[in-house]
C-alpha positions as CSV (number, residue, x, y, z in Angstrom):
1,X,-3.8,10.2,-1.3
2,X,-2.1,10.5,2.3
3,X,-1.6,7.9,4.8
4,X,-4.1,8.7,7.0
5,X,-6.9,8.0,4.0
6,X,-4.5,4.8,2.8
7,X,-5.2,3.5,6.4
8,X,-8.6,4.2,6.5
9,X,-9.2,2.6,3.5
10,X,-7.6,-0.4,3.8
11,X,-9.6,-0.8,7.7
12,X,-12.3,-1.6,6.1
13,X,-10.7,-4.9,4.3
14,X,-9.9,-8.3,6.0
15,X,-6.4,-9.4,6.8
16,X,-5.3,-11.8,4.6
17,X,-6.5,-10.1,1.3
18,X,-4.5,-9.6,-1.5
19,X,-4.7,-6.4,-2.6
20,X,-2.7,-4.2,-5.5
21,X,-1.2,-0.8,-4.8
22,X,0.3,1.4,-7.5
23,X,3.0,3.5,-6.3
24,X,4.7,6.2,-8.2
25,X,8.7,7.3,-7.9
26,X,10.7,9.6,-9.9
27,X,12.3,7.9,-12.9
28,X,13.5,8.2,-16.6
29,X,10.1,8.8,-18.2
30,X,8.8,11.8,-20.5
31,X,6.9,12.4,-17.2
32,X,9.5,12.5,-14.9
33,X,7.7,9.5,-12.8
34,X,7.2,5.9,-13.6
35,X,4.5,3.8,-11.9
36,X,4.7,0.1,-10.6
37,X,1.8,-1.7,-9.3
38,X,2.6,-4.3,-6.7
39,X,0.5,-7.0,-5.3
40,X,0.5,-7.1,-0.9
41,X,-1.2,-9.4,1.7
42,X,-2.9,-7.5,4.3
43,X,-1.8,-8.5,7.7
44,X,-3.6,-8.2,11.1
45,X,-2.7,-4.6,13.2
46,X,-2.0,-6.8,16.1
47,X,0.6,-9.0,14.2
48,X,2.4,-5.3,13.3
49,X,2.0,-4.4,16.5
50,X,4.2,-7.3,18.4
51,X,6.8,-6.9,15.8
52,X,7.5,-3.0,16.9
């Protein structure tokens, strides 16, 4: 997934929601990668937007 799907995924969800996001980053696995999943609150745009 890219950021431009990411974002229009999560337009679709109200601010405020909790939602979990899995990310993946190169580690010490058999794999090469480990994955952690990490719980966020969804802010408004316009909140991101005034802090830039």
């Amino acid at each position: 997934m890219n950021m431009e799907q990411l974002k229009e995924i999560l337009s679709y969800i109200k601010y405020g929601t909790d939602v979990e996001i899995t990310v993946s980053s190169k580690g010490h696995s058999a794999s090469g990668y480990e994955e952690k999943t990490i719980t966020v609150t969804l802010g408004k745009r316009s909140d991101y937007e005034r802090t830039r």
